[in-house]
Z-matrix of the N, CA and C atoms (Angstrom, degrees):
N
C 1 1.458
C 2 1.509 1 111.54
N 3 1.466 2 129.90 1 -30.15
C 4 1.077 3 126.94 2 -172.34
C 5 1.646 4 111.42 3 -83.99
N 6 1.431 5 116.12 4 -12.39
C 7 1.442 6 124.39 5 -146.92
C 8 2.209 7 85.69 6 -88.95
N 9 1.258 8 102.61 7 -31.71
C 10 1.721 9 99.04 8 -172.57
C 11 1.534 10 113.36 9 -77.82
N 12 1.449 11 125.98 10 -2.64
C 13 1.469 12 103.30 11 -147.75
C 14 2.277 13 63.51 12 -125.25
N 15 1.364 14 129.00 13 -1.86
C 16 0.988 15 121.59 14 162.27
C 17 1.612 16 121.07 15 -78.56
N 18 1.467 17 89.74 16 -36.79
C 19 1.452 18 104.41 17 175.87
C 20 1.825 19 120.61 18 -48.37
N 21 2.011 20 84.20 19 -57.76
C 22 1.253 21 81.45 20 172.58
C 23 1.587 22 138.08 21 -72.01
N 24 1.388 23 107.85 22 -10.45
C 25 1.462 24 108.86 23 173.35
C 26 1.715 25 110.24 24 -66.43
N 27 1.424 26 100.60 25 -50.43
C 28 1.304 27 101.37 26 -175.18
C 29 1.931 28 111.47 27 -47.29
N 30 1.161 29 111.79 28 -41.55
C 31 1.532 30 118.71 29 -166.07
C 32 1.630 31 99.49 30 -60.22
N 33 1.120 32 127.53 31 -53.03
C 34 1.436 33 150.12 32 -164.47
C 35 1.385 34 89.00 33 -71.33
N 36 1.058 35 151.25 34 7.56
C 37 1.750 36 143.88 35 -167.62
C 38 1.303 37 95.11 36 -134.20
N 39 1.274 38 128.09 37 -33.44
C 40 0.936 39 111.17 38 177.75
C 41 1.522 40 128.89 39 -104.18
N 42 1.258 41 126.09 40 -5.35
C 43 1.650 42 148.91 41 166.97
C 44 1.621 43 86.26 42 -39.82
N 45 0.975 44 125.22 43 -66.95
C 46 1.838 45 113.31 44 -159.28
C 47 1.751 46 108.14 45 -61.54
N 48 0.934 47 105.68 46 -7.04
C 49 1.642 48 90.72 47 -163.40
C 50 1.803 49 91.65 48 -108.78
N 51 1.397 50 113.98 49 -20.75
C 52 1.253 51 113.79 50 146.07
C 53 1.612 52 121.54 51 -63.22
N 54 0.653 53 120.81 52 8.49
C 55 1.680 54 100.51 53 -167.67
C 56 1.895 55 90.85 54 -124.53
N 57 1.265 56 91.41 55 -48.10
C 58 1.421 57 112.65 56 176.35
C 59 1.614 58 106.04 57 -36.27
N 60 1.165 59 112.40 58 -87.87
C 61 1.754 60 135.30 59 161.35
C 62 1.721 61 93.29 60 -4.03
N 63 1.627 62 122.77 61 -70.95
C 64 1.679 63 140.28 62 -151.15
C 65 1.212 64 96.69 63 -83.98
N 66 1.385 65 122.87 64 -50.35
C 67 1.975 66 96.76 65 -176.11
C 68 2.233 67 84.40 66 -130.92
N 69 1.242 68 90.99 67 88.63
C 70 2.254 69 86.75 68 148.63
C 71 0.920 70 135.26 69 -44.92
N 72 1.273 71 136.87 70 149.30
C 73 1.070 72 145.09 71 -149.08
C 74 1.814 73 98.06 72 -74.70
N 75 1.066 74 110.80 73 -65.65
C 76 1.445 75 140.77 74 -178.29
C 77 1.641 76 118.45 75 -74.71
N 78 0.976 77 130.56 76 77.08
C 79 2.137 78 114.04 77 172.86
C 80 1.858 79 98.46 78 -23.22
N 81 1.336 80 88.21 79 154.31
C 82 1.775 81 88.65 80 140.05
C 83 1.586 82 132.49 81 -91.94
N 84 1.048 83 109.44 82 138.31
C 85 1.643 84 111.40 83 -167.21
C 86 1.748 85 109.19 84 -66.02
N 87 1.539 86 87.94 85 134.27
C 88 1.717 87 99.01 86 169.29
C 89 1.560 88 126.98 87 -71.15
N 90 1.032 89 94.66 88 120.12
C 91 2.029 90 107.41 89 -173.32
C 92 1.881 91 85.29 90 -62.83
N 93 1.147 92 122.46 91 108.09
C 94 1.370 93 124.92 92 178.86
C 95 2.031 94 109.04 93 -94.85
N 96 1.927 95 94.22 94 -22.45
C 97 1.179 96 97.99 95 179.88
C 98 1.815 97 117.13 96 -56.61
N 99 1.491 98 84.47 97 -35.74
C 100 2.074 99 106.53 98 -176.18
C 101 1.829 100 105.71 99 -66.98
N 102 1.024 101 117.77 100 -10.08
C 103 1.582 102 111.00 101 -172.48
C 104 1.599 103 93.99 102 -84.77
N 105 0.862 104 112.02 103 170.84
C 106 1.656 105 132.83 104 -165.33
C 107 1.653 106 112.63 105 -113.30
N 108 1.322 107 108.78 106 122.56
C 109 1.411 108 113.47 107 -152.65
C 110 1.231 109 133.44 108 -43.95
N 111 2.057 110 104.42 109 -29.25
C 112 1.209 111 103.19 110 162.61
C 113 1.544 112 138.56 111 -73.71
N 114 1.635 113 112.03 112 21.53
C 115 0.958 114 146.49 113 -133.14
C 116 1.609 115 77.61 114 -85.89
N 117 1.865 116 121.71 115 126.90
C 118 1.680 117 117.05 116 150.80
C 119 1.384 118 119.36 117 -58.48
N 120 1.312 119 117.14 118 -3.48
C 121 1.424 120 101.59 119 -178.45
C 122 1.667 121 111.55 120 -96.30
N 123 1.044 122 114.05 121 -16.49
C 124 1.640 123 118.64 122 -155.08
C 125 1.728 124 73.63 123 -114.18
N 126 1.023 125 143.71 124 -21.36
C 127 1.805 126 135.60 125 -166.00
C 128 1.662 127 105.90 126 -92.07
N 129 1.395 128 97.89 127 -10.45
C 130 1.440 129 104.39 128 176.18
C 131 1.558 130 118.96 129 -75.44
N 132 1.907 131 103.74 130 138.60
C 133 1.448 132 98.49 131 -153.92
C 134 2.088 133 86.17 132 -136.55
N 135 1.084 134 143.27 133 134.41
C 136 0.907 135 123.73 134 142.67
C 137 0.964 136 149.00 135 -21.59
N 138 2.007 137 130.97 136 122.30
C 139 0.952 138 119.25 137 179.77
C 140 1.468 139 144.37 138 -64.56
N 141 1.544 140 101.16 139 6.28
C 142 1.450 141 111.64 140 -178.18
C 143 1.944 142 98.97 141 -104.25
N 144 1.449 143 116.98 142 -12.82
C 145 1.305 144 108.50 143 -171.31
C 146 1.654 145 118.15 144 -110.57
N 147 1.635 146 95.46 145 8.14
C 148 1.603 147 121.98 146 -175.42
C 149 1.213 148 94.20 147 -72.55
N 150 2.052 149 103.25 148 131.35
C 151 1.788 150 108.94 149 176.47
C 152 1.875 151 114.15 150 -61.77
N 153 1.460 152 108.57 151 153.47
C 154 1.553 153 98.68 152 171.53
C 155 1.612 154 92.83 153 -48.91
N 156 1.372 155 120.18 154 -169.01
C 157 1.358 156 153.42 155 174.88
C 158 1.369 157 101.28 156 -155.71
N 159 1.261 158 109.52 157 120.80
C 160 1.671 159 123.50 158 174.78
C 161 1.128 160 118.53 159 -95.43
N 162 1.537 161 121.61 160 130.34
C 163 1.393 162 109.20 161 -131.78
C 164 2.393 163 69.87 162 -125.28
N 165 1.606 164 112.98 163 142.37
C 166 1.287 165 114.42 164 -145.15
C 167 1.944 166 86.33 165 -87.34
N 168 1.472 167 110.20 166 153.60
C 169 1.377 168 95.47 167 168.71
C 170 1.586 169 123.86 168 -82.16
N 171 1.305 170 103.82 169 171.38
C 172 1.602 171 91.30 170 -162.02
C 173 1.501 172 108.03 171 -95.56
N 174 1.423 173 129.62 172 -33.90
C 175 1.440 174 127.99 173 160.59
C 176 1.667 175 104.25 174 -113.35
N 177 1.423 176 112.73 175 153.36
C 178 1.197 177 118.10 176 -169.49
C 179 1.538 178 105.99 177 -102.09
N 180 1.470 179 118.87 178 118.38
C 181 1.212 180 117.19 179 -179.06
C 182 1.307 181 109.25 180 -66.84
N 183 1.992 182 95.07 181 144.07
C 184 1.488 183 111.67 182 -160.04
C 185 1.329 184 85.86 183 -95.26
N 186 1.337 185 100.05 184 157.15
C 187 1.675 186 135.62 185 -167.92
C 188 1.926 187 110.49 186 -137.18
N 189 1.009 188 112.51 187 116.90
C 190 1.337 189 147.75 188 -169.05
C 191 1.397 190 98.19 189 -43.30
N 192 1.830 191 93.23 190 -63.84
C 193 1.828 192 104.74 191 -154.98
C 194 1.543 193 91.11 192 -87.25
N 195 1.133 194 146.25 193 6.98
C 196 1.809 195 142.21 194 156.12
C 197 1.690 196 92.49 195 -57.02
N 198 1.332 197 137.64 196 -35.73
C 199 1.689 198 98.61 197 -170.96
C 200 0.883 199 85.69 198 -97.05
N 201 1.434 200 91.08 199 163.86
C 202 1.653 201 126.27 200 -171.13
C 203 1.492 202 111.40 201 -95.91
N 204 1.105 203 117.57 202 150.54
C 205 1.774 204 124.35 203 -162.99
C 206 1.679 205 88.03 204 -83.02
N 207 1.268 206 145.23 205 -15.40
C 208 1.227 207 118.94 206 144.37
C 209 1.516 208 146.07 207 -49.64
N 210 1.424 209 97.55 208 -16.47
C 211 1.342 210 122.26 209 -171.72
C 212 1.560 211 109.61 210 -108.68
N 213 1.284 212 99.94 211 -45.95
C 214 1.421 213 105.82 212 164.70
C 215 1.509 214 122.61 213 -55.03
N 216 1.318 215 123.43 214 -32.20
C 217 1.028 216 140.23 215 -175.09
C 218 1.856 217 125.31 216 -81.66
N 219 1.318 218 91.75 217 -44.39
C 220 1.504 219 101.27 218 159.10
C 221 1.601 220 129.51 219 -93.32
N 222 1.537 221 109.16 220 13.53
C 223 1.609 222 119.00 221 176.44
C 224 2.055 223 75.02 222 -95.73
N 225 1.066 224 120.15 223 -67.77
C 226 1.294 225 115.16 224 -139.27
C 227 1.690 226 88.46 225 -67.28
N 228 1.128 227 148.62 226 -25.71
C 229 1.656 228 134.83 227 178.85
C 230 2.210 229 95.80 228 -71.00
N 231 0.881 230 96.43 229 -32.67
C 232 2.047 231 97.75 230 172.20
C 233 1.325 232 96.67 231 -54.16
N 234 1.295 233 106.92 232 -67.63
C 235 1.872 234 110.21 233 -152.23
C 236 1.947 235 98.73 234 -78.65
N 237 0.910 236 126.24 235 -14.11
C 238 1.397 237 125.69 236 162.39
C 239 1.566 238 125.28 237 -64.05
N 240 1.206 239 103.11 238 -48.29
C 241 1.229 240 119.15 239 174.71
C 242 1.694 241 116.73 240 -83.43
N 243 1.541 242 128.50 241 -0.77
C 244 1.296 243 144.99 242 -130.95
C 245 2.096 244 71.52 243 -133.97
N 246 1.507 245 103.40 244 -64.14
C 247 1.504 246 117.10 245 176.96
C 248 1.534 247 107.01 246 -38.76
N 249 1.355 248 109.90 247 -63.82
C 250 1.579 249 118.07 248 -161.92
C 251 1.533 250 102.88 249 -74.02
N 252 2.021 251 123.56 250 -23.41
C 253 1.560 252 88.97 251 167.84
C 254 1.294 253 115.92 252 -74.21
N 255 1.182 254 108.39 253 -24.52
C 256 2.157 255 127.78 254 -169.77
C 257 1.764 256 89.43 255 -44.83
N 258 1.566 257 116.68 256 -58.37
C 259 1.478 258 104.96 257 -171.67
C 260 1.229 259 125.99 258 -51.15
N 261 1.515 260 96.97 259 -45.41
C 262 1.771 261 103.51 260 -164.94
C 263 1.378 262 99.26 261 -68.58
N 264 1.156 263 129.46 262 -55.79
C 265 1.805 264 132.62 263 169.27
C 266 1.664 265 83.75 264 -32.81
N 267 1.094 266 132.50 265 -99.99
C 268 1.574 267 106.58 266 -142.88
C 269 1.260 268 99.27 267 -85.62
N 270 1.191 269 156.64 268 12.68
C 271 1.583 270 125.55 269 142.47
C 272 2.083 271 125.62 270 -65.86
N 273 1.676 272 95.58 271 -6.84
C 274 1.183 273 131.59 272 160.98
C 275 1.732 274 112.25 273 -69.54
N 276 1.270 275 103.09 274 -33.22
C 277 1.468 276 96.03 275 -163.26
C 278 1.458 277 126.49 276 77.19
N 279 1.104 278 122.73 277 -20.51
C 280 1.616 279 148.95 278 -170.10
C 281 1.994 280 98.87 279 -63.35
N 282 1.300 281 95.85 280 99.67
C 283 1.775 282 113.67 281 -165.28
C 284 1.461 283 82.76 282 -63.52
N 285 1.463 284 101.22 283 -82.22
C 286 1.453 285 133.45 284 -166.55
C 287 1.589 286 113.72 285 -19.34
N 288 1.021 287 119.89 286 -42.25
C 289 1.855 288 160.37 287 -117.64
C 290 2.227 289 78.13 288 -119.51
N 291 1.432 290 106.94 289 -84.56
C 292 1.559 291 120.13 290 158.31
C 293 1.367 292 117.52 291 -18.76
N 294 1.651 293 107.19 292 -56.99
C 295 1.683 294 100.74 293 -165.98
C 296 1.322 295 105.93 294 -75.85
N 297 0.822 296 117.82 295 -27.17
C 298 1.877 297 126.71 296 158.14
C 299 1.543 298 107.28 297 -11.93
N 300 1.214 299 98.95 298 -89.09
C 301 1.492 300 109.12 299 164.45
C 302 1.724 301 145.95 300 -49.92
N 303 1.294 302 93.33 301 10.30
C 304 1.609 303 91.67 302 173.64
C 305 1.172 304 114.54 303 -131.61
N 306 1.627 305 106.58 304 156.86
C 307 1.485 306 100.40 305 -163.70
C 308 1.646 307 114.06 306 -79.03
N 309 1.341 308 139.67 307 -174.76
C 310 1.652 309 145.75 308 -173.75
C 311 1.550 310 86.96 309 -66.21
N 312 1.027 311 128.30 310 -62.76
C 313 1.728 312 155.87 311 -138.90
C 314 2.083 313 81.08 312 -73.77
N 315 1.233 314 119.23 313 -54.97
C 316 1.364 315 108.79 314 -167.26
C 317 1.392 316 113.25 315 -63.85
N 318 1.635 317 105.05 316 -58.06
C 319 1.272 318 112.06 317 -166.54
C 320 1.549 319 110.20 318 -73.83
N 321 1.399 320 101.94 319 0.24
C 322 1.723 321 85.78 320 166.65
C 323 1.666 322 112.06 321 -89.33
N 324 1.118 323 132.56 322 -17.28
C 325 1.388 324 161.19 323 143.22
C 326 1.455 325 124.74 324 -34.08
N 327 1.196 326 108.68 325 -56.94
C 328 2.427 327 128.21 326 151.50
C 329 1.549 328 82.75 327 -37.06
N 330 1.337 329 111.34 328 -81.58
C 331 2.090 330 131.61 329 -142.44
C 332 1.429 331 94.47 330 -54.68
N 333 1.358 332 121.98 331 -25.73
C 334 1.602 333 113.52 332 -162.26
C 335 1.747 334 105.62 333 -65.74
N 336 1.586 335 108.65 334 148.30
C 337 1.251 336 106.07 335 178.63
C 338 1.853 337 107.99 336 -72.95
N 339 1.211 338 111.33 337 -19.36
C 340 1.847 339 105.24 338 -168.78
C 341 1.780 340 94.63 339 -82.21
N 342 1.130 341 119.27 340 -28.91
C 343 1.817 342 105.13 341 -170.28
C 344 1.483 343 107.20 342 -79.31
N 345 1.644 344 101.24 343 -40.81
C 346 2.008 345 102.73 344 173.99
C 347 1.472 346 108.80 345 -60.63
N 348 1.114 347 139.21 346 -54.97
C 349 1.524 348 131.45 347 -179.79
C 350 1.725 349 111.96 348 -44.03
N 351 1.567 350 93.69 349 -55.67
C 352 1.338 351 101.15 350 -170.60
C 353 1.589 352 119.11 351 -56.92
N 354 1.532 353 107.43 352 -28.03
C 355 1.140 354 112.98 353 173.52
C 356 1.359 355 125.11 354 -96.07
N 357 1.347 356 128.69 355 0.31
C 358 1.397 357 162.53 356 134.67
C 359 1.559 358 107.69 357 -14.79
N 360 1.657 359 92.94 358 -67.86
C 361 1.456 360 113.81 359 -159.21
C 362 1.762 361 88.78 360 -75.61
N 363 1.092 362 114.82 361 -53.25
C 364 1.724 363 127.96 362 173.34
C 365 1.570 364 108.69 363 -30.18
N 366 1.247 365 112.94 364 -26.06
C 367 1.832 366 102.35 365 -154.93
C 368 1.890 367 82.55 366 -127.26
N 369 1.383 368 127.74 367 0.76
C 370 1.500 369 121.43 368 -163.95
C 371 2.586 370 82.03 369 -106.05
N 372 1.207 371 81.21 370 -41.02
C 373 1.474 372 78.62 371 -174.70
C 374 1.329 373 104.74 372 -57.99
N 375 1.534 374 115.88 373 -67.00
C 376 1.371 375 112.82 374 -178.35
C 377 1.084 376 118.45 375 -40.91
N 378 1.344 377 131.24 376 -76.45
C 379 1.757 378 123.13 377 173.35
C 380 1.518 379 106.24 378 -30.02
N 381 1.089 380 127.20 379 -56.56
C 382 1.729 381 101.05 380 -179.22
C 383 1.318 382 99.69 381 -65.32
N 384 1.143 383 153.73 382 -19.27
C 385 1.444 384 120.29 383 174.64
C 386 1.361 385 114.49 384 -87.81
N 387 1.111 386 119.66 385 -14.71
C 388 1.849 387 114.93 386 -174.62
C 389 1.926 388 91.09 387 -76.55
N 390 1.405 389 104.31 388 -31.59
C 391 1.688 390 121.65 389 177.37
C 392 1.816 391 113.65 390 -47.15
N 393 1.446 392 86.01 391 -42.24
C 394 1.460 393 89.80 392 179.64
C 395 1.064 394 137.71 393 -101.98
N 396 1.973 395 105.64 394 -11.62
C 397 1.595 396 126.06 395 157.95
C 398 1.609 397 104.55 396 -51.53
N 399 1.406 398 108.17 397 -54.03
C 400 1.689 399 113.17 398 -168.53
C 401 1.247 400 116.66 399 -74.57
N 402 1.737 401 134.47 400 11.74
C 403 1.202 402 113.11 401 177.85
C 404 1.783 403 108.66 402 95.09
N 405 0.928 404 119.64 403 3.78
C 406 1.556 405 133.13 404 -165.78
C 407 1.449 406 95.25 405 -98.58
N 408 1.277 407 121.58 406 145.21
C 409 1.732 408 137.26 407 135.37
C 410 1.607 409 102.25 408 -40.41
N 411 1.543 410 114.41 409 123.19
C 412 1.515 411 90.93 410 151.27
C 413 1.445 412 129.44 411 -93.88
N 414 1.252 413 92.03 412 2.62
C 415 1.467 414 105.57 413 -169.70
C 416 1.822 415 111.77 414 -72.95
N 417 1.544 416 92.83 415 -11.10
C 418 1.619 417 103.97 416 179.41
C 419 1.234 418 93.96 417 -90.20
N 420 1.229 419 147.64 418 -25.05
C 421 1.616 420 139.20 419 -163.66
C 422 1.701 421 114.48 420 -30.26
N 423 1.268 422 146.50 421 130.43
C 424 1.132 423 110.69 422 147.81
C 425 1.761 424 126.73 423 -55.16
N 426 1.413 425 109.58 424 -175.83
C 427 1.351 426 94.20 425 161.60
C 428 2.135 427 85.65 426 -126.29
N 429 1.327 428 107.53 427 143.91
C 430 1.323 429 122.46 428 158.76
C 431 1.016 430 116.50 429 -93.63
N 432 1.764 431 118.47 430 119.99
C 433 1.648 432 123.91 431 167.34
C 434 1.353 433 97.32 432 -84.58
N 435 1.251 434 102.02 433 127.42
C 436 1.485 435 127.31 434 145.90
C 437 1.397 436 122.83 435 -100.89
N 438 1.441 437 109.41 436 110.31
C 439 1.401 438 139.98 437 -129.57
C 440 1.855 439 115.21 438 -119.08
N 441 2.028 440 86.87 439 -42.55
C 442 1.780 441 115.43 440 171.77
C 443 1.365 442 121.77 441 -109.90
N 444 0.799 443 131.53 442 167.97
C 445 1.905 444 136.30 443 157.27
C 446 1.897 445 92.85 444 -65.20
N 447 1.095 446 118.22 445 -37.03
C 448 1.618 447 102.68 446 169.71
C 449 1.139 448 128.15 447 -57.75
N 450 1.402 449 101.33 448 -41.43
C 451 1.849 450 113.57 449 -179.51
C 452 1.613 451 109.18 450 -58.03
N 453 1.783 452 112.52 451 -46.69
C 454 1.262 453 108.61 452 165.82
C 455 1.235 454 133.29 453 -45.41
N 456 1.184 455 106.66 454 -59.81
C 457 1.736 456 119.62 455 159.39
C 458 1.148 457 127.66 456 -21.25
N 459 1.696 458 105.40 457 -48.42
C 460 1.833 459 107.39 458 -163.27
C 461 1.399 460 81.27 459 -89.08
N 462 1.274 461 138.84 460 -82.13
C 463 1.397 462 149.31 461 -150.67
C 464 1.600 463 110.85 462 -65.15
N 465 1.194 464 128.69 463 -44.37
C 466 1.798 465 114.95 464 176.71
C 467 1.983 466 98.47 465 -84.24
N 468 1.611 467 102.17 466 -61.14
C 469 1.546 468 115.94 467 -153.59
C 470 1.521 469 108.91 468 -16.54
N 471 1.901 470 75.07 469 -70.77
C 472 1.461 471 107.92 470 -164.26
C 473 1.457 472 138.88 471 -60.97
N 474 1.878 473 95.17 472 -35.82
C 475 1.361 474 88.94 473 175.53
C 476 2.338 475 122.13 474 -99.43
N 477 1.601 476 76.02 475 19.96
C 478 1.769 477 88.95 476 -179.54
C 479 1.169 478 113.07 477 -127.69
N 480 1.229 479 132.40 478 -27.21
C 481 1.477 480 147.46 479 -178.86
C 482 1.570 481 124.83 480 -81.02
N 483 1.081 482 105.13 481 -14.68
C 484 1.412 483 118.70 482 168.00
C 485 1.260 484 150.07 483 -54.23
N 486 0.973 485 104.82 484 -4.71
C 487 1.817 486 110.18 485 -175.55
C 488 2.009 487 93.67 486 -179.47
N 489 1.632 488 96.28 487 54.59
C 490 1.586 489 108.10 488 163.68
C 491 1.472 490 104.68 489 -58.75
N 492 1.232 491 112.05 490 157.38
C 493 1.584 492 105.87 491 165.84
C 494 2.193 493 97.73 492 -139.99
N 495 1.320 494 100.98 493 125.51
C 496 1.253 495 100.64 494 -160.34
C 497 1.952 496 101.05 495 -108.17
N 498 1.492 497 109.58 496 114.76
C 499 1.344 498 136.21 497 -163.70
C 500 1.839 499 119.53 498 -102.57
N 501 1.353 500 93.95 499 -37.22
C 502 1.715 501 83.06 500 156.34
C 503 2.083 502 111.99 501 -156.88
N 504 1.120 503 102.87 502 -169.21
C 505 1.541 504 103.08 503 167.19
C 506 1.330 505 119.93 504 -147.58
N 507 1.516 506 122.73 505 163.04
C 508 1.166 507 122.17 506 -169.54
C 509 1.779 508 114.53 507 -120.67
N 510 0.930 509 150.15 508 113.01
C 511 1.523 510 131.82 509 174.57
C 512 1.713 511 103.62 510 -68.85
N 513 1.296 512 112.27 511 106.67
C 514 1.657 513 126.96 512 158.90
C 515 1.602 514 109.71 513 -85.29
N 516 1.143 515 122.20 514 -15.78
C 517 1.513 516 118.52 515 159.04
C 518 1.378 517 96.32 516 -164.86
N 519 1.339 518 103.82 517 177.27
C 520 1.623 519 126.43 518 166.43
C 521 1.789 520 111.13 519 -37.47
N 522 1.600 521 109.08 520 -43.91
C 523 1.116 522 111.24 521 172.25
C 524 1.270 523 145.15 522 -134.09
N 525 1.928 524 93.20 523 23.66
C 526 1.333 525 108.99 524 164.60
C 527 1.496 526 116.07 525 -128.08
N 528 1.142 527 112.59 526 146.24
C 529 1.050 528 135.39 527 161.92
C 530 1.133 529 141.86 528 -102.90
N 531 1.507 530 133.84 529 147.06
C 532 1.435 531 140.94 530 -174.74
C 533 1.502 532 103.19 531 -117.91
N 534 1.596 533 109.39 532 121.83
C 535 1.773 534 119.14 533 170.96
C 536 1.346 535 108.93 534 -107.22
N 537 1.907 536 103.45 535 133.37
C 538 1.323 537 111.47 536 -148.42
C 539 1.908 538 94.81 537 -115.61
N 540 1.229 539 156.84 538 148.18
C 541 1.001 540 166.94 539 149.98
C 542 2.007 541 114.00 540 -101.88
N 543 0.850 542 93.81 541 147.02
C 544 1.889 543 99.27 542 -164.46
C 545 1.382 544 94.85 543 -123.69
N 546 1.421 545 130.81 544 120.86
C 547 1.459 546 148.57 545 158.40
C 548 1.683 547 104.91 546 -74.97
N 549 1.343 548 88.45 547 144.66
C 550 1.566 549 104.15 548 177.98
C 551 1.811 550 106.45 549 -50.97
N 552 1.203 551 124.46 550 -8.18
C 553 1.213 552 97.75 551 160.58
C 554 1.796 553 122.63 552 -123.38
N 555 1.202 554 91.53 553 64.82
C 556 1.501 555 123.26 554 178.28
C 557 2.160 556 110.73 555 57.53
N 558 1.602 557 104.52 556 6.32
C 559 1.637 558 92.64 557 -176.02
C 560 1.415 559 99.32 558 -73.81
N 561 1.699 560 114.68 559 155.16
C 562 0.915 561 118.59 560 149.12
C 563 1.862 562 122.17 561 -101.55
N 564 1.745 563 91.32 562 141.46
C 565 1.710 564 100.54 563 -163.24
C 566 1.439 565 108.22 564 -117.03
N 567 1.148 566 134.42 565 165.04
C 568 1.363 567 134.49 566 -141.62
C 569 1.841 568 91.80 567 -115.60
N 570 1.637 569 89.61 568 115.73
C 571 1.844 570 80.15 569 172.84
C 572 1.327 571 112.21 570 -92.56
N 573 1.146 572 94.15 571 -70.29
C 574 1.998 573 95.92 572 162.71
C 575 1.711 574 119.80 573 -123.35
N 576 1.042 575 133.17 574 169.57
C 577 1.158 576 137.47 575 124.58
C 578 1.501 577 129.59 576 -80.98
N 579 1.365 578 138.76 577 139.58
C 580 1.257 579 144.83 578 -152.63
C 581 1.286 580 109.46 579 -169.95
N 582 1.754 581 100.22 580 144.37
C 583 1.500 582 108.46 581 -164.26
C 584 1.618 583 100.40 582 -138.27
N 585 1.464 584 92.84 583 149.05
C 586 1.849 585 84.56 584 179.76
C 587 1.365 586 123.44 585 -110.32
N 588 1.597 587 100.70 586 94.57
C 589 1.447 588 116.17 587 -174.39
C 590 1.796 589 104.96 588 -88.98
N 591 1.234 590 113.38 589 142.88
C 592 1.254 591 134.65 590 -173.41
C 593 1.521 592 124.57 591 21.12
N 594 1.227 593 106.72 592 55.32
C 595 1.654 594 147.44 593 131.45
C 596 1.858 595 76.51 594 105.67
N 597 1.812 596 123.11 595 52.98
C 598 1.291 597 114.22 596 -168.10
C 599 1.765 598 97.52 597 -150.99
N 600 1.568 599 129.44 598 105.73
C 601 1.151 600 119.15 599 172.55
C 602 1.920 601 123.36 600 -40.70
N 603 0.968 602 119.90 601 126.40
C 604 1.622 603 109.84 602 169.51
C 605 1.344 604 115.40 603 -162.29
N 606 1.216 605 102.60 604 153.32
C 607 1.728 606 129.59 605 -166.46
C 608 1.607 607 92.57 606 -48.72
N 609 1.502 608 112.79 607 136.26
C 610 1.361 609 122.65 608 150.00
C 611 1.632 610 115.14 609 -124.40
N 612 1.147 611 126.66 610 -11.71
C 613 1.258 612 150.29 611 170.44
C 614 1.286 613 138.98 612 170.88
């Protein structure tokens, strides 16, 4: 009876020096000098001491003064001459001749019901005031619905668009442009904007 409860002391005395032996207290330390430079362990840098990385932009903002007054110079003899057929087409009246010139993107924009009203009301005001320059009631004015991109045509195009005279230009991108007209008191006013879709200047607004 006495020989087991010796036994067991002995067993219990010795468990630590087993365990001890299987996992040490301490690893042995890694020679980090011996790893090889491209080594992930030695390339490791903190995330608070990691350089920015500049990440590239994805389109390069366009810049005005990049074209060259050669270029500048021979866009604006295009859009001059681009101006002077635009007149004769509508001092022509010639719709068809007009739609030529505008881009998909505009004339779906004419057709819309919110720009014809709006411009409705635009061409119903004015007539009462030319109504009321001349001695007229305006209260008699009709008002004209403009209803089509034709109606626009006959009633704004034609009787204002006619004899533009185009004085400078602007590059708004690589392939648009802004046409500028100058009033006798030196503003410049917006004739069109125009873009050059399929190697062909045309109206976008």
């Amino acid at each position: 009876m006495l020989l087991l409860p010796f036994f067991l002391i002995l067993s219990c005395e010795t468990v630590p020096d087993q365990m001890e032996a299987e996992f040490p207290e301490s690893p042995p330390e890694i020679a980090l000098a011996a790893l090889p430079p491209e080594s992930p362990v030695q390339a490791a840098v903190p995330a608070e001491e990691m350089p920015a990385v500049e990440i590239p932009a994805v389109a390069m903002v366009f810049d005005p003064g990049n074209i060259s007054n050669e270029r500048y110079e021979s866009t604006k003899v295009d859009i001059q001459g681009l101006i002077e057929e635009l007149n004769r087409i509508i001092r022509a009246r010639n719709y068809s001749a007009w739609r030529e010139y505008l881009a998909d993107s505009y004339l779906v924009v004419l057709s819309s019901k919110e720009f014809l009203e709006e411009k409705t009301e635009e061409l119903y005001r004015r007539d009462q005031f030319v109504a009321q320059n001349t001695g007229r009631d305006p209260r008699n004015v009709r008002k004209r619905i403009l209803a089509t991109p034709r109606d626009y045509f006959d009633h704004v195009v034609v009787p204002s668009r006619s004899n533009d005279r185009l004085d400078d230009i602007a590059f708004i991108s690589d392939n648009h442009v802004r046409a500028y007209t100058v009033d006798t008191r030196g503003n410049r006013l917006i004739l069109y904007d125009l873009a050059m879709i399929d190697n062909k200047w045309k109206i976008i607004s």
